[in-house]
DRENSE-201920 format. One record per residue (C-alpha): residue number from 1; residue in three letters; chain; x, y, z. Coordinates in steps of 0.02 Angstrom, whole numbers. Example, Ala and Ser with C-alpha at 12.3 -4.5 7.8 and 13.67 -1.06 7.14 Angstrom:
2
num | residu | chaine | X | Y | Z
1 | ALA | A | 615 | -225 | 390;
2 | SER | A | 684 | -53 | 357;
// end
This chain:
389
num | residu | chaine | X | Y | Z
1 | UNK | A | 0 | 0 | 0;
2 | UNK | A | 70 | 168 | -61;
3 | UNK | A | 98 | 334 | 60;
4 | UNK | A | 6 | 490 | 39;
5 | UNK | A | 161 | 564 | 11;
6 | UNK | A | 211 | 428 | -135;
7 | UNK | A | 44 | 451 | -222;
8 | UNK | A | 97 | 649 | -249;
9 | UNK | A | 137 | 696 | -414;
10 | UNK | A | 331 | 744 | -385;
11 | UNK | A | 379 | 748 | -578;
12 | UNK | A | 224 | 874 | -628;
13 | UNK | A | 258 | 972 | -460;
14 | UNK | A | 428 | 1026 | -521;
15 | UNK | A | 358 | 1060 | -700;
16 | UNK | A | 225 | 1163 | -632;
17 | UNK | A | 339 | 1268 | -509;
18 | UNK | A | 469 | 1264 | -632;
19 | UNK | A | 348 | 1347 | -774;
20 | UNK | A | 307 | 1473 | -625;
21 | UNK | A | 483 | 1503 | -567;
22 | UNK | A | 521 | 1546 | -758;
23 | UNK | A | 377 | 1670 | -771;
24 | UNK | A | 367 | 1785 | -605;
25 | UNK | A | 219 | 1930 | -584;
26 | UNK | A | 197 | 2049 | -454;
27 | UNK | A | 55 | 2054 | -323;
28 | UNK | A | -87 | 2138 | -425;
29 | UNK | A | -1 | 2086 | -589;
30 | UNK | A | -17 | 1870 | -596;
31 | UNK | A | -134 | 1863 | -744;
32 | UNK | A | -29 | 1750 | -848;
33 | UNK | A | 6 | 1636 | -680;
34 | UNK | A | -192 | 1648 | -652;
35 | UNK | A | -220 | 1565 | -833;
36 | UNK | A | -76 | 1429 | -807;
37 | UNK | A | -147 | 1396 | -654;
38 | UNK | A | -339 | 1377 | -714;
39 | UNK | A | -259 | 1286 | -886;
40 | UNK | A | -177 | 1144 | -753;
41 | UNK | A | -330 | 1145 | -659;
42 | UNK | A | -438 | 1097 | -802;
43 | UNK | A | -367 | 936 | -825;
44 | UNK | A | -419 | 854 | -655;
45 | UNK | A | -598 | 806 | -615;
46 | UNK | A | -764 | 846 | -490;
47 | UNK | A | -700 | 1036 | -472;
48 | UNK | A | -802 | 1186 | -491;
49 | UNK | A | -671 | 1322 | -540;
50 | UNK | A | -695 | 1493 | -523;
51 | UNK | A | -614 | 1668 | -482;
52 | UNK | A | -671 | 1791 | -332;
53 | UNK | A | -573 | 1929 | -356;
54 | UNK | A | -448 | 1979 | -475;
55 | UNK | A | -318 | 1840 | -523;
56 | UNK | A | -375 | 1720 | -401;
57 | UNK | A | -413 | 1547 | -417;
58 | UNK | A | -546 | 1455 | -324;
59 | UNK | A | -556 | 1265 | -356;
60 | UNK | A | -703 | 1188 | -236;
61 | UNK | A | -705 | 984 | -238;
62 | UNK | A | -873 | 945 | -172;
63 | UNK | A | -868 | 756 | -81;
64 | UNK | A | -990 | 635 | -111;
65 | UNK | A | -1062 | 658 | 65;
66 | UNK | A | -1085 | 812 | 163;
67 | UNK | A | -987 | 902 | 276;
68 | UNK | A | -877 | 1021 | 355;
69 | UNK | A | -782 | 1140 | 219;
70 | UNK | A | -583 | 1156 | 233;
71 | UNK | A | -495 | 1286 | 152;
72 | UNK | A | -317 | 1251 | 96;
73 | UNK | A | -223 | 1411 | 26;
74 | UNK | A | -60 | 1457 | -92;
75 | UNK | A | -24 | 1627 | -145;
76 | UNK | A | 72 | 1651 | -302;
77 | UNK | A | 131 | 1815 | -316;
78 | UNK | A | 326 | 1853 | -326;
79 | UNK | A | 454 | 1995 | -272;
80 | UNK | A | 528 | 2140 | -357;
81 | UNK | A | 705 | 2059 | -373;
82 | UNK | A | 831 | 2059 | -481;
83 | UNK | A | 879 | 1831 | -475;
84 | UNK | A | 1046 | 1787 | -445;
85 | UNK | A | 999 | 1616 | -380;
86 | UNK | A | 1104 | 1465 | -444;
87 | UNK | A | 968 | 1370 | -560;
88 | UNK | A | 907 | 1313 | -701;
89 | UNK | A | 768 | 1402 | -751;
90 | UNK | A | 795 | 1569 | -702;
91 | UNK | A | 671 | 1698 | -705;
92 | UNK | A | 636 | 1778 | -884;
93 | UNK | A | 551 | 1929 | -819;
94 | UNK | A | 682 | 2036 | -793;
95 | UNK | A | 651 | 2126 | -616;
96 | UNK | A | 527 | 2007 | -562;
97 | UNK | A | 579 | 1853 | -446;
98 | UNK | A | 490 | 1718 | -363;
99 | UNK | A | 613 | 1759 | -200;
100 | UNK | A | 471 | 1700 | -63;
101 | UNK | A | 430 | 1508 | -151;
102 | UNK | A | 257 | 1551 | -193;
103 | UNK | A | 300 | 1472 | -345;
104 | UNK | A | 343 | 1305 | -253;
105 | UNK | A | 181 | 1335 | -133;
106 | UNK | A | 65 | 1362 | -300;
107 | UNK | A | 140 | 1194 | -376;
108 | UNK | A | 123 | 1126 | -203;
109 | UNK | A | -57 | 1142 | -197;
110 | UNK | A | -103 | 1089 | -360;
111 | UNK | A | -21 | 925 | -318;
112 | UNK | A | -142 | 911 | -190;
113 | UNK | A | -283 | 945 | -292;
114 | UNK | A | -235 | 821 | -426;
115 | UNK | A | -234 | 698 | -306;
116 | UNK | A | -385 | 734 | -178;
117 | UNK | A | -493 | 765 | -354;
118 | UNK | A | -513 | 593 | -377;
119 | UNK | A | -542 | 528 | -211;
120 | UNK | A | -721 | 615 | -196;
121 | UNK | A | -793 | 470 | -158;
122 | UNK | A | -685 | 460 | -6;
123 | UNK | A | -725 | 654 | 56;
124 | UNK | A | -888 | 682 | 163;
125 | UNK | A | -875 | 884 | 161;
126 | UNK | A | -798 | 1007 | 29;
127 | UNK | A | -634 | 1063 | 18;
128 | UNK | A | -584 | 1246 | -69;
129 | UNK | A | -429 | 1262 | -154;
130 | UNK | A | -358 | 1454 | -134;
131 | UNK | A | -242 | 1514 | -258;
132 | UNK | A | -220 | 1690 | -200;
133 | UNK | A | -158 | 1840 | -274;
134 | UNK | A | -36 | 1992 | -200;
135 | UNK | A | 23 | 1910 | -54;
136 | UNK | A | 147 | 2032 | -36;
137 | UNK | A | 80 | 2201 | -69;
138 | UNK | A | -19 | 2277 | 72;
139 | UNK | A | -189 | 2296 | 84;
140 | UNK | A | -146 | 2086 | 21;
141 | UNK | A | -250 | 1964 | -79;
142 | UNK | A | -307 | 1899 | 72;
143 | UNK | A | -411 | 2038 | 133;
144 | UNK | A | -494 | 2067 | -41;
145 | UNK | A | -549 | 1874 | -55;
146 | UNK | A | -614 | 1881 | 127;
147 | UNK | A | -713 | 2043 | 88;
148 | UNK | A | -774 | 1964 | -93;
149 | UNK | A | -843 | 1827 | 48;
150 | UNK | A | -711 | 1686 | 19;
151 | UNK | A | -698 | 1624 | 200;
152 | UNK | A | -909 | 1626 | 214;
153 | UNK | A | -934 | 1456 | 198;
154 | UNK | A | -767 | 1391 | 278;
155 | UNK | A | -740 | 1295 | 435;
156 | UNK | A | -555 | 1296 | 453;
157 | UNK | A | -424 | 1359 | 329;
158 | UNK | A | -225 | 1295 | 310;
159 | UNK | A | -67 | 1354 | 248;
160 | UNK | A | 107 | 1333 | 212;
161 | UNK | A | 262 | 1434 | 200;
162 | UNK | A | 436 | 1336 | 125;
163 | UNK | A | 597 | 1418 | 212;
164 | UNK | A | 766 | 1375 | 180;
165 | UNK | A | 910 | 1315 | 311;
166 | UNK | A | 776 | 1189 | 366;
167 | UNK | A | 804 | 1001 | 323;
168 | UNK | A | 713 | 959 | 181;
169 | UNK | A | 528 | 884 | 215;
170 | UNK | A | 532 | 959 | 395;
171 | UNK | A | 377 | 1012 | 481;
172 | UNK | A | 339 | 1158 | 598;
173 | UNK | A | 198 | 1205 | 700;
174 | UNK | A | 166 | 1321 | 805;
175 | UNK | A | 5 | 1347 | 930;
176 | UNK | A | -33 | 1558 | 968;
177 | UNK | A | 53 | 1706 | 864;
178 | UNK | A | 164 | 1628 | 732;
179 | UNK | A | 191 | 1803 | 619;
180 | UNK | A | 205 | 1975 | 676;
181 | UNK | A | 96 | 2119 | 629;
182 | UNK | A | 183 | 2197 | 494;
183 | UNK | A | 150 | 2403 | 474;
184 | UNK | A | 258 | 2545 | 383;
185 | UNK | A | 267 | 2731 | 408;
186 | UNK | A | 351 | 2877 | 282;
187 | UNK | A | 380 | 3044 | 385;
188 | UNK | A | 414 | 3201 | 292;
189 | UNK | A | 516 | 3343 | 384;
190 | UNK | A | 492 | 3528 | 333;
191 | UNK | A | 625 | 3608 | 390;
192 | UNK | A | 716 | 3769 | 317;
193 | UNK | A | 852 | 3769 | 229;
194 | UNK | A | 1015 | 3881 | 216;
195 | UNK | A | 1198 | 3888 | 185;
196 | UNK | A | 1295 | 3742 | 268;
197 | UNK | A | 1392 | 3914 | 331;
198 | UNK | A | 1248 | 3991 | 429;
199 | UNK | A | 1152 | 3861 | 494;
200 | UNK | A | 1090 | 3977 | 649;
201 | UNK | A | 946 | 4024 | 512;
202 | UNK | A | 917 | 3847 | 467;
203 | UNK | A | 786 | 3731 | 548;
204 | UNK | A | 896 | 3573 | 497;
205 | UNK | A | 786 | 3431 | 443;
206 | UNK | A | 951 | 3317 | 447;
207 | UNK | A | 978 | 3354 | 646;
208 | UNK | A | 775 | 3334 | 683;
209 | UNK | A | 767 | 3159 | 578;
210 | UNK | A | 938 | 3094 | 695;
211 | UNK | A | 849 | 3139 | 827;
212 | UNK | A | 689 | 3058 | 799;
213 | UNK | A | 764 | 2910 | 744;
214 | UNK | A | 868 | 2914 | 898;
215 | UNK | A | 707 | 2919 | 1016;
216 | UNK | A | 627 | 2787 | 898;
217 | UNK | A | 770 | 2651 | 939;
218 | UNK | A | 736 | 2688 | 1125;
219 | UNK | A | 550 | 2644 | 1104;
220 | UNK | A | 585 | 2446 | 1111;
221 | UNK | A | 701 | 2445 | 1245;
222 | UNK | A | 623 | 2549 | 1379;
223 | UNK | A | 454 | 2552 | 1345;
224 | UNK | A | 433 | 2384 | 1281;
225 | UNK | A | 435 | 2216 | 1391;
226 | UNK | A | 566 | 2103 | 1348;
227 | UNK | A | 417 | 1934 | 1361;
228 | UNK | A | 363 | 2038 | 1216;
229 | UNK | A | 403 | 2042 | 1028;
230 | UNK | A | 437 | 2204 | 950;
231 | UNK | A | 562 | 2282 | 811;
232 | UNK | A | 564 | 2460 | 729;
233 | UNK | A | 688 | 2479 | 604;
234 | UNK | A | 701 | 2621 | 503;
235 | UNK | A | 741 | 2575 | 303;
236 | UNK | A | 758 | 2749 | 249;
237 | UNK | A | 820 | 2948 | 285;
238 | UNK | A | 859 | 3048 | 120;
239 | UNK | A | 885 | 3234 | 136;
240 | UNK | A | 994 | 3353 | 31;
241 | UNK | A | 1118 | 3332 | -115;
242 | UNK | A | 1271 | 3436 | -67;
243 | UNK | A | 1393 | 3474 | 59;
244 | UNK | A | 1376 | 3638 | 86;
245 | UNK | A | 1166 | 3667 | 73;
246 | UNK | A | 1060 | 3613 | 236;
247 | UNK | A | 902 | 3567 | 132;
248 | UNK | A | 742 | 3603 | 180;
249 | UNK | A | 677 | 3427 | 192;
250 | UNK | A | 710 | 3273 | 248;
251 | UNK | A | 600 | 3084 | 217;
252 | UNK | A | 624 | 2946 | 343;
253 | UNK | A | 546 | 2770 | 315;
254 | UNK | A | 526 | 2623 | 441;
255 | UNK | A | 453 | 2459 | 471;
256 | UNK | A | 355 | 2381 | 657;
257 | UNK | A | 327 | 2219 | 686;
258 | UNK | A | 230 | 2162 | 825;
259 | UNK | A | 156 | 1998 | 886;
260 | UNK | A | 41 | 2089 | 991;
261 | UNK | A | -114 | 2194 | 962;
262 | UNK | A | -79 | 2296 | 1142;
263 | UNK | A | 89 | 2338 | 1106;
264 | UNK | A | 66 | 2362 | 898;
265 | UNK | A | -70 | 2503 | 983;
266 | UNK | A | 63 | 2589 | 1088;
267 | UNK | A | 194 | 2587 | 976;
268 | UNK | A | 115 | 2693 | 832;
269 | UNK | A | 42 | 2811 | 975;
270 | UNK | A | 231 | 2832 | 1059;
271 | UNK | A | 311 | 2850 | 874;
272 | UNK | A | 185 | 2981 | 842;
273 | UNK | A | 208 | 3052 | 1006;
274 | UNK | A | 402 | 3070 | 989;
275 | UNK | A | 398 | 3147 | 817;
276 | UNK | A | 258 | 3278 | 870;
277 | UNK | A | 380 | 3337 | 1021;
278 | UNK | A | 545 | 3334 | 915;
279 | UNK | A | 464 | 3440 | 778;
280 | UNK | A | 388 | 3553 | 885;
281 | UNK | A | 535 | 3589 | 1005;
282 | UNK | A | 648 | 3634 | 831;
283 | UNK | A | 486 | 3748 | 747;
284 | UNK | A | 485 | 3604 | 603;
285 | UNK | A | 332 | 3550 | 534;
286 | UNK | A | 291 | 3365 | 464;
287 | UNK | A | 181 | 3261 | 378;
288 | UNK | A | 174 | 3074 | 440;
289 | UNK | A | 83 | 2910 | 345;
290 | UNK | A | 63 | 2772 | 467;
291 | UNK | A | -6 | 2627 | 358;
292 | UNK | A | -70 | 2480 | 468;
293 | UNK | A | -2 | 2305 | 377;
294 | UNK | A | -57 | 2135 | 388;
295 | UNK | A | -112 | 2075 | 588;
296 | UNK | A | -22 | 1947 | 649;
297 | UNK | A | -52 | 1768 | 635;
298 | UNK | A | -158 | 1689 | 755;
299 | UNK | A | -140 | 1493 | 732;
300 | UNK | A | -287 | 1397 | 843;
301 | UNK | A | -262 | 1262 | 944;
302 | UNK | A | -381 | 1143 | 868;
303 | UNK | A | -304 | 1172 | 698;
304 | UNK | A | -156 | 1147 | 727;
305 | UNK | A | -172 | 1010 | 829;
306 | UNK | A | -246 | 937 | 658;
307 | UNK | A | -68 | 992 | 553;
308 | UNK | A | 10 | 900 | 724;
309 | UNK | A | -71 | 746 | 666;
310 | UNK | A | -50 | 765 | 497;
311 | UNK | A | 124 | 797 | 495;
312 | UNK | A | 162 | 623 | 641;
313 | UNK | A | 98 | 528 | 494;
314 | UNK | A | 166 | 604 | 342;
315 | UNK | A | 329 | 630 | 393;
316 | UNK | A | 352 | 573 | 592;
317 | UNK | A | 372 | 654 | 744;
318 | UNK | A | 581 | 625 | 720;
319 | UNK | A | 538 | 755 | 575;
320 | UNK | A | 448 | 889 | 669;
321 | UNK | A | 498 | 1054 | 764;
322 | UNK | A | 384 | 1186 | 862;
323 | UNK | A | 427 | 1324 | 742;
324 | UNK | A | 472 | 1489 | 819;
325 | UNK | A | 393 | 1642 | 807;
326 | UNK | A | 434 | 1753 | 663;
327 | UNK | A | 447 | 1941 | 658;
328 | UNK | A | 405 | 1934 | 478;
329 | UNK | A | 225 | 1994 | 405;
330 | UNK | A | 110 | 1874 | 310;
331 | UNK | A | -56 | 1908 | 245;
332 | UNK | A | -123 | 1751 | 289;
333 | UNK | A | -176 | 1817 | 471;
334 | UNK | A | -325 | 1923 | 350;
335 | UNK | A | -394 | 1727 | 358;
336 | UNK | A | -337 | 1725 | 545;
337 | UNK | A | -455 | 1856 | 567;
338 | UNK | A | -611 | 1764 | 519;
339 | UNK | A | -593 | 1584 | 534;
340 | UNK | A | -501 | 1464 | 636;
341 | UNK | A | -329 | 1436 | 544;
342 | UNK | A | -142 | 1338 | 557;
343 | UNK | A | 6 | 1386 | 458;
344 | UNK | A | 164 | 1278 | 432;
345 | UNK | A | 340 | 1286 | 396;
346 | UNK | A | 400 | 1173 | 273;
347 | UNK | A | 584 | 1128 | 271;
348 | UNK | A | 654 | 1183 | 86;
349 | UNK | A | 833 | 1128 | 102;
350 | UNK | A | 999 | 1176 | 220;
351 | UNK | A | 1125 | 1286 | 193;
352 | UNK | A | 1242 | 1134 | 138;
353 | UNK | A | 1135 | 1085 | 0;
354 | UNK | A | 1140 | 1264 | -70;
355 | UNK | A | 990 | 1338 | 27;
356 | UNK | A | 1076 | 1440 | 132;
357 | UNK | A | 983 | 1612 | 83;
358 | UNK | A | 819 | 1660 | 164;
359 | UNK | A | 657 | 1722 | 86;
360 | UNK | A | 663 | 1873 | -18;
361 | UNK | A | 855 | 1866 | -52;
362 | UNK | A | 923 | 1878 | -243;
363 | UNK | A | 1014 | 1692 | -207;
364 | UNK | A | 852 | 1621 | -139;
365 | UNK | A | 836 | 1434 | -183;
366 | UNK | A | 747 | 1300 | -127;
367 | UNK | A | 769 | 1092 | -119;
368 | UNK | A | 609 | 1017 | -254;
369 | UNK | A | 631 | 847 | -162;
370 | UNK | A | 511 | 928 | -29;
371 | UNK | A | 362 | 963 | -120;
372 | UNK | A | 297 | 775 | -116;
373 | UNK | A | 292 | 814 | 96;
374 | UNK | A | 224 | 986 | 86;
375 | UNK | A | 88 | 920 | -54;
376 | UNK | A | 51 | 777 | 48;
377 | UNK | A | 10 | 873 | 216;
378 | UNK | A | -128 | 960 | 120;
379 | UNK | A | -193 | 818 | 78;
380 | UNK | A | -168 | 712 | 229;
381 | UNK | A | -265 | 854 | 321;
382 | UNK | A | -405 | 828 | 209;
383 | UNK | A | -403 | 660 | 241;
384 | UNK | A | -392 | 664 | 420;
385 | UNK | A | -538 | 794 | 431;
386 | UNK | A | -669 | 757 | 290;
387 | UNK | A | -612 | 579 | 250;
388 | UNK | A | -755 | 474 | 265;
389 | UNK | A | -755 | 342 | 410;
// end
């Protein structure tokens, strides 16, 4: 008797992600990716294929009894990146990179569906199959298919995410906040400018921006508890062009993560706060956009108990890890908001094999010999939930 795992399609999994890898789009952008996507999709049976919002992909697989609905989701947008990875089939978009794997979670998934499509007389329940757009552009994919009513129907939902210098075929779960809130401010300084010889007349945006910036690094370590998770980092200060010319203004951009809704809350109020009382105390004026991200992610108990399960079967508990939290943003949590939900880690390969970059780096690689575990953990979820007893 054959494994889950050894009844996934490993040879069209690397042609599909291959295909995708080749051909990158940006969040907002995936309408060739959509079509490939819909074109594969047509070939396997009992689904009702359809699109929500634009670019996405909704496959539903109906089971021959009824039941509880499980969502399983892949986005399949890619990165503004320039590859430099060692591989084969490099990107041909010039610019565009699949950086984050959402090529390998897209091919991923539609292993799945190949093989759960023809087991619906096994399935007492339904089971929708999310191919989502613009992962990572904010307001996200997410969000727009939960507004366009997505999640309505939906029970539970599930999710991967491949990283590299993890063993290949790994598993990680985590119970509680497993992303961080992810949210970006630009602050504009009006100063005045003058002569880099009289700056007595000058209101220097230069000196204002060090010391906001200065105050902002403090916020985390005095204000913040160390039991919590917090980081403001600050990606960005241009202002002037010469040496001898204070300029008038100066631009400052930063990131916060935060695995807590309290303490996301009170940062934004204490960065505003600082950057009111450092402008006024120098006569400077300012304009500040503070764009909430993506929340964090919120995996339940229940559910993840379920990927637990899964995962002892499909791969054994010798092969799992409680993954740790990450301060990195994910639109997923837009599902988190809703619906009960678990998300994953999939093992993609160690440094020593060649993986040794992380997500969103130019060098970014993964191992393909994973993709029969992560495919088979979607379906061995399905299994374990709708599979009729």
């Amino acid at each position: 008797m054959t494994t889950i795992q050894e009844q996934m399609p490993q040879a069209d999994m690397v042609k599909w992600r291959r295909h995708l890898h080749r051909h990158p789009e940006l969040s907002f952008h995936e309408v060739e990716t959509a079509k490939y996507i819909q074109k594969v999709l047509a070939d396997f049976p009992n689904l009702e294929v359809s699109s929500l919002t634009e670019n996405s992909v909704i496959a539903v697989l109906k089971g021959d009894k009824p039941g509880k609905t499980i969502a399983l989701r892949a986005d399949i947008d890619a990165l503004p990146i320039e590859e430099e990875a060692d591989v084969d089939f490099p990107s041909e978009n010039p610019g565009v990179m699949h950086a984050c794997g959402h090529d390998t979670h897209t091919a991923m998934l539609l292993g799945a569906v190949k093989v759960l499509s023809t087991m619906q007389d096994k399935i007492a329940g339904t089971v929708k199959f999310i191919f989502q757009p613009a992962e990572e552009e904010p307001p996200g994919g997410a969000k727009l298919l939960v507004e366009a009513g997505v999640m309505d129907d939906v029970d539970m939902v599930f999710g991967l995410h491949i990283a590299p210098n993890i063993p290949v075929g790994m598993i990680g779960t985590r119970k509680g906040a497993a992303s961080a809130a992810s949210d970006v401010f630009t602050l504009k300084i009006q100063g005045k400018g003058s002569h880099g010889s009289t700056p007595d007349l000058s209101v220097d945006p230069i000196m204002i921006g060090v010391e906001i910036i200065n105050n902002l690094n403090n916020i985390v370590s005095r204000n913040i508890s160390p039991f919590d998770n917090a980081v403001i980092s600050i990606g960005e200060f241009n202002a002037g062009k010469t040496a001898n010319v204070i300029p008038d203004t100066a631009q400052i951009q930063g990131t916060v993560r935060t695995n807590n809704k309290e303490v996301r809350s009170f940062i934004q109020k204490r960065i505003e706060a600082i950057i009111d009382n450092v402008c006024k105390m120098y006569d400077a004026t300012y304009d500040l956009d503070y764009l909430l991200g993506y929340s964090e992610v919120n995996n339940d108990s229940d559910a993840t108990d379920l990927v637990i399960a899964a995962a002892e079967k499909v791969v054994g508990k010798e092969r799992m890890f409680e993954a740790p939290k990450m301060m990195g943003g994910e639109d997923f949590s837009a599902y988190t908001d809703v619906k009960p939900v678990s998300f994953f880690i999939l093992g993609g390969g160690t440094a020593a094999e060649g993986c040794g970059y992380m997500n969103h780096h130019p060098k970014f690689k993964i191992m393909e010999e994973c993709f029969s575990v992560g495919s088979a953990m979607h379906a061995q979820i399905i299994l374990d939930i709708l599979g009729q007893k």
